[in-house]
N, C-alpha and C positions, 0 to 999 in steps of 0.2 A: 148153375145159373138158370133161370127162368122167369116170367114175366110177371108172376109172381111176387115177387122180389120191390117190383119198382113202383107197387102200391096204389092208393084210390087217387090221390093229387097227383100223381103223377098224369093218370088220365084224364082226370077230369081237366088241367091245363094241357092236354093236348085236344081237346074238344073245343075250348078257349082258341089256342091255334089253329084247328081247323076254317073255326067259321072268318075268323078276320083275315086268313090268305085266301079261303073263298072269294072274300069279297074285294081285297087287295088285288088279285088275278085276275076277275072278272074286269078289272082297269089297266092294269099294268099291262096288260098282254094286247091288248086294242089301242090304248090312247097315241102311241106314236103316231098313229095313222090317224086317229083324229087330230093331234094338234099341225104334221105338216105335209100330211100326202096331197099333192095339190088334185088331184080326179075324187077325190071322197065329196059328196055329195051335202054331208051335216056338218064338215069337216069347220076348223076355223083356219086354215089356209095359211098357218104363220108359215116361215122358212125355216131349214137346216140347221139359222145359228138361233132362232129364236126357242126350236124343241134343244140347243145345246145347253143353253145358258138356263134353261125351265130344269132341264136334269139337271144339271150340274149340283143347282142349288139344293133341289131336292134329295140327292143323295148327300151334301152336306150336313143337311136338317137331319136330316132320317137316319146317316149313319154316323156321323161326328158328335151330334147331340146327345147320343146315350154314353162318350165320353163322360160328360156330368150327370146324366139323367140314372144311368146304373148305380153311383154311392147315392142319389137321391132314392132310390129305390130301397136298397141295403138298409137307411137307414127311416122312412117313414112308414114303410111295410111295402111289399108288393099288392096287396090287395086294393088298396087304394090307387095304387099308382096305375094299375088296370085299368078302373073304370073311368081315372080323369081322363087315359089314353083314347079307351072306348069313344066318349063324348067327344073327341075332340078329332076322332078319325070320320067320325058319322058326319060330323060340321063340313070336315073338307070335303067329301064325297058331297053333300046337298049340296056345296056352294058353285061347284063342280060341274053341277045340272045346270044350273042357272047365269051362270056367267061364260060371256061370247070373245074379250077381247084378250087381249096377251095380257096386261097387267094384272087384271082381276084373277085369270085363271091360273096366272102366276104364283098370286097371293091364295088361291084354293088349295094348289100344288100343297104350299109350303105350310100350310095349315094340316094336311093329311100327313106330312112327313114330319111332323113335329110331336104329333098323335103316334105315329108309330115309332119315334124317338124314344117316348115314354113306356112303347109298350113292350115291345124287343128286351131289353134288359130285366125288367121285372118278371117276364116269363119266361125267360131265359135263366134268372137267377135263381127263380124259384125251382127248374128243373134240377138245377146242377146243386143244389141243397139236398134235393132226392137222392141223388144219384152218388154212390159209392165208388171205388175205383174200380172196381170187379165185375160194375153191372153197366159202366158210362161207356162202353164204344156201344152198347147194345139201345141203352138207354138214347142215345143221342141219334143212333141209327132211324131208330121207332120215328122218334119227330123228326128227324128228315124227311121221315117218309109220309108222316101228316102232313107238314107243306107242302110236298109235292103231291097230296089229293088234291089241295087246294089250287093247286100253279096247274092241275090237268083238269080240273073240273070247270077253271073259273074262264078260262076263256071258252068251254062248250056251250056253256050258261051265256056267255058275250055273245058268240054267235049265233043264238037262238033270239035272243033280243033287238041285235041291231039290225036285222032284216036288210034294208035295201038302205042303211048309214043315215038314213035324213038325220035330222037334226031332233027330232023327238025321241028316235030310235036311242040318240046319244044320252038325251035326257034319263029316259027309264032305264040304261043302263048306270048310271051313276046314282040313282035314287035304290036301287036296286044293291046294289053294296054299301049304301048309308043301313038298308033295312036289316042285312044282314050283321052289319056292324051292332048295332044296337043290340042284335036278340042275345050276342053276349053278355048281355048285361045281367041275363037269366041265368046263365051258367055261372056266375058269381057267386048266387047264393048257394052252390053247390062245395063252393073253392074254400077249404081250411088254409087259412096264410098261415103261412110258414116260415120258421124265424129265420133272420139272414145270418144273425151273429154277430152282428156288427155293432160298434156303442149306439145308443141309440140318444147317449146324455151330448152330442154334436150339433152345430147349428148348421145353418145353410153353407155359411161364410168357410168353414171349417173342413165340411163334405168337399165344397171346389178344392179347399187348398189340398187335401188329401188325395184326390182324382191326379193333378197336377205333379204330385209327390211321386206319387206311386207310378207314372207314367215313365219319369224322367230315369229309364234306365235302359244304357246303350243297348242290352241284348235286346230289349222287348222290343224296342223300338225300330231294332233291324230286322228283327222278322215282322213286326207290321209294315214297314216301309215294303219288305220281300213281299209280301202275300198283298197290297197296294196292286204291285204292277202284275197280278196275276190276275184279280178281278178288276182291271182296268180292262184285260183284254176280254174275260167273260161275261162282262156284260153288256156286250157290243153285241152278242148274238140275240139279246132279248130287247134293247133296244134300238137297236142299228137294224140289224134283219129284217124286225118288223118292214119299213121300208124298201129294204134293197130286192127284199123278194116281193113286195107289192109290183115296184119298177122291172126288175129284172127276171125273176126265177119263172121258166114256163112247166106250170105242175098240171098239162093237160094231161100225159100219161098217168098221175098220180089221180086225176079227178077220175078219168074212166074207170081205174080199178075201183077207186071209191062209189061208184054210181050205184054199186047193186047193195049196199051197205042201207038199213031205215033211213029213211029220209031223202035216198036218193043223191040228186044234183043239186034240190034244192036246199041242203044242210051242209051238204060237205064238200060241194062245191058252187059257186056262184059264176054268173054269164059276165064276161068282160070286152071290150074291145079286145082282147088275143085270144079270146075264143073260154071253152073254160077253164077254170081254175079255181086250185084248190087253197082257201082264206089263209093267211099268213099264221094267223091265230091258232088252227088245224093242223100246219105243217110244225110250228116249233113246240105244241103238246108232244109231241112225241117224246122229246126231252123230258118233260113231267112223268108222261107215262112210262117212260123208261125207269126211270127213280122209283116211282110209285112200286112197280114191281119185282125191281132189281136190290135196290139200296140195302135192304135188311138181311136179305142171304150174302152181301157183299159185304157187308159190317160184322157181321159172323166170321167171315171168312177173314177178314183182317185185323178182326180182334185182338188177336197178339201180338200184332207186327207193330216196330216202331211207329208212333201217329208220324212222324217227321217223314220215314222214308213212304208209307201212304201219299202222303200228300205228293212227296216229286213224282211219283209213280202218275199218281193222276193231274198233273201240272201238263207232265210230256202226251199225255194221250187225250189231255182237253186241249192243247195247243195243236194238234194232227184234225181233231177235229174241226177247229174252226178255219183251218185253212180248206180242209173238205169241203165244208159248208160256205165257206167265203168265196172261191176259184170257181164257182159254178152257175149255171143258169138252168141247168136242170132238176128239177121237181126232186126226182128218183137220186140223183147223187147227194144233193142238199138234203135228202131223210139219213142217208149213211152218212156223213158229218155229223149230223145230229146224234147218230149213233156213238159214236166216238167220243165226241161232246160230253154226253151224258155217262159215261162209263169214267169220264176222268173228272166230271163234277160228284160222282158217287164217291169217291176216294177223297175228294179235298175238300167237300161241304162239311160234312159233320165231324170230318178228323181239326179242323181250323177250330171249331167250338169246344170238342174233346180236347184239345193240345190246354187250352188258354183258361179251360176248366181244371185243366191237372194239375196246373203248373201255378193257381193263384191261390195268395197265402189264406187263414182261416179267413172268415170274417169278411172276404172282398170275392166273390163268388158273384153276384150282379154288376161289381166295378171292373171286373176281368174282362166279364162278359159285355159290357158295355162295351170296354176296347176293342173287342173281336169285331166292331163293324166302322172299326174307325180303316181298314186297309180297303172295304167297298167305300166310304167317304171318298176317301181319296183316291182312292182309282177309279169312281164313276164318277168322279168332279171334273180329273184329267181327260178322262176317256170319253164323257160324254162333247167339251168342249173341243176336243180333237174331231170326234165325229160331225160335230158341228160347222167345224172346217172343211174339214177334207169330204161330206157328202154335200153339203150346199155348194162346193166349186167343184169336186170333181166326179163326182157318181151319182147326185138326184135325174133321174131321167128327164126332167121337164127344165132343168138349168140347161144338161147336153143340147139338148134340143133348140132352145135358144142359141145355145153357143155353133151349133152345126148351121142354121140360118142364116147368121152374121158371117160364116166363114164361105158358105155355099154362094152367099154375092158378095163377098170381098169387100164387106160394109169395117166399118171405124168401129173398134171400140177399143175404150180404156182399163180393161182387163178387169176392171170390180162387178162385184154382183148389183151393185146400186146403178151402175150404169148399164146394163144390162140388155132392162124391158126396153128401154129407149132404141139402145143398137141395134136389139135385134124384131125392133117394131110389132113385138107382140107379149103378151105378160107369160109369167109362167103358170098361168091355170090353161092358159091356151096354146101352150108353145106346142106340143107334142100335135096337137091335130093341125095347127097350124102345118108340122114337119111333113106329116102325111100328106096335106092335099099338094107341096112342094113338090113333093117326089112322087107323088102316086103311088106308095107305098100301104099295106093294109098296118095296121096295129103291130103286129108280129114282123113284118118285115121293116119296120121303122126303129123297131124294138131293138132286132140285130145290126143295123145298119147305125144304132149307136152304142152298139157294145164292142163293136169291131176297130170301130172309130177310137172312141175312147178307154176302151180298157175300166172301165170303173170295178172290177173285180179288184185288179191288181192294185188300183192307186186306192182304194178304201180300206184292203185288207191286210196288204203287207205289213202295213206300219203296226196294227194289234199285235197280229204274228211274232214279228218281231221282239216285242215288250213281253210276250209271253217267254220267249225262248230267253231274254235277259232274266226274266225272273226265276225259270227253273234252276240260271248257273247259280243263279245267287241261294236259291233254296238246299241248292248240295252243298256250297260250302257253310253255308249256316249249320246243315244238318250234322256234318264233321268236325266242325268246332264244338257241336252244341254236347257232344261225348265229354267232353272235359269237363261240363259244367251240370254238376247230380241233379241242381235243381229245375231244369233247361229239357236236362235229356228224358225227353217220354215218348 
């Protein structure tokens, strides 16, 4: 086996990937904190349930949509289905820059996610057409590891752009992944589309009924349901974290080590009311860069092994991690979760795309592939809306802080978030410095004296944990049944 093997389209559609998770990352990895960190400066200041319900949907768009969009693919070619994608992720990103209130940025969201509904499966399917049995853990390995150039580069590139958050800061950061979006459009005319095998004498009407067909079978649908409540809980550390370690995590040790690094304090760490610390976006790269350089000697390494027992393998040792990463307020412990994290996302990313590439018939290789993001659909629709919950009431720092006011003068209140600012006589962009002048407390002493109080480690993060640890039982007994059935077992 060698790289050899897996030919010019093979690369040239991972140059394709590269640049559109560039610019997907350069967003994904910051926007939580634009749409609800209430101290961000450009921010637009919604709440907990309004960044729930903005995910929710978005992962439905973006990973439920390539349900149908993959036999769309199969069957009018990939190369086209590319560049409609392209156009239509650049649209979201510009509209992105330009729009300040929840509905409008709502409807940007789901215009970006609809763009990469389209684009996930056609390059996806065009890879796994490449790709042989003999050369696809390796093959699959490779573009893992392009994405995650992308998911390590794009929030470095974020950080250098948004400077001190204002609001323009936000602007050229979202103009800024429209432009990178586009220049794929060049990479096109390098791209030979490649057949799917699929009839192609089928109409639109026909392609849905066949998506629907081919779904409706119990085993498939129990390992997507299984693999559902695994990245329900994984991807609470990419978009849950973003916040909890804005709020919570103190990475001053982490900034000092970082000071002597180019660029100093003023890149890799920035001055805060708790003194400094090191940008949210900086601490969860590391996960990226762990992939980045881990993933392809670790896909070698498991090349042989059952994809099915890979995956439990790395189910249990990404579930250790986020409770590492979850239980903590420290800079330095919260990088070793990440560690952890990332060793058990190397094992279950690309062996989930490998499994569902092996296992699907001729001719449906984008349809397959389409399904493989129907388990983040649904588990980041779940997960983001539970996050939505359970951090608006019991772990955004600037809620607590309200909530510790109304309790510290024995004031009235009716236990909802809407009655809230009224109880506790001050809003939530002011509540935290409000808490300080109460107690005479600095930043950092205000910080512990609501982590002590309320536990928001515990009440935010158990509940993910938990869903993890149901999904690993359920992935070993799928994995033992799945022996009995030839075409199941890979």
């Amino acid at each position: 086996m060698s790289l050899k093997q897996l030919g010019r389209t093979y690369w040239v559609l991972n140059g394709v990937e590269a640049l559109e998770r560039l610019a997907y990352f350069s967003v994904r990895a910051v926007v939580p904190i634009y749409i609800m960190q209430a101290d961000d400066p450009g921010g637009l200041h919604l709440t907990a349930a309004h960044k729930g319900t903005i995910y929710a949907w978005w992962f439905v768009f973006q990973s439920i949509l390539p349900m149908f969009t993959g036999g769309f693919a199969d069957r009018y070619g990939y190369k086209k289905t590319l560049a409609f994608a392209i156009l239509l992720n650049a649209l979201g990103y510009t509209l992105m820059a330009f729009v300040r209130d929840y509905w409008t940025f709502f409807g940007a969201i789901l215009v970006l996610a609809t763009g990469t509904a389209f684009f996930k499966p056609s390059l996806q399917g065009s890879l796994a057409q490449n790709l042989t049995k003999d050369i696809s853990s390796l093959g699959w390995g490779i573009f893992y590891w392009v994405v995650n150039i992308g998911a390590t580069a794009g929030p470095l590139l974020a950080r250098g752009v948004l400077g001190a958050h204002g609001a323009s800061d936000w602007r050229n950061l979202f103009l800024m992944a429209a432009g990178f979006t586009l220049s794929n459009l060049l990479l096109l005319f390098a791209f030979k589309d490649v057949p799917s095998g699929a009839d192609k004498g089928v109409g639109p009407l026909e392609v849905l009924k066949r998506t629907f067909v081919n779904i409706l079978e119990p085993r498939l649908i129990a390992f997507l349901l299984i693999m559902s409540g695994f990245w329900l809980m994984m991807y609470q550390l990419w978009d849950l974290h973003p916040n909890f370690i804005t709020d919570w995590v103190d990475s001053r040790g982490v900034a000092s080590t970082l000071s002597s690094l180019p660029g100093g304090q003023g890149y890799w760490a920035t001055e805060t009311d708790r003194g400094w610390q090191v940008p949210q976006e900086l601490l969860l790269t590391v996960n990226a860069a762990l992939i980045v350089g881990l993933v392809i000697p670790m896909s070698w390494v498991v090349r042989k092994m059952r994809t099915l027992s890979a995956m439990l393998i790395g189910m249990s040792v990404a579930t250790v991690g986020v409770l590492v990463a979850g239980l903590t307020s420290s800079g330095w412990v919260l990088i070793l979760g990440i560690v952890f994290f990332s060793l058990g996302e190397m094992l279950t990313g690309p062996k989930k795309n490998e499994y569902l590439g092996l296992i699907a018939p001729p001719g449906k290789k984008g349809l397959y592939l389409g399904y493989v993001n129907i388990p983040v659909g649904i588990g980041g629709f779940i997960g983001s809306k539970m996050a939505g919950y359970i951090y608006g009431n019991y772990g955004e720092k600037a809620v607590l802080a309200q909530k510790y006011l109304i309790e510290r003068r024995g004031g009235a209140w009716d236990g909802s978030l809407a009655g809230l600012e009224s109880a506790a006589g001050v809003s939530r962009l002011d509540a935290f410095d409000r808490l300080q002048q109460v107690t005479g407390l600095d930043a950092q002493g205000a910080t512990q004296l609501l982590w002590d109080t309320y536990h928001p480690h515990l009440t935010v993060w158990l509940p993910f944990a938990a869903v993890g640890v149901l999904s690993m039982i359920a992935l070993a007994i799928f994995g033992r049944m799945a022996r009995r059935w030839a075409d199941m077992d890979a």
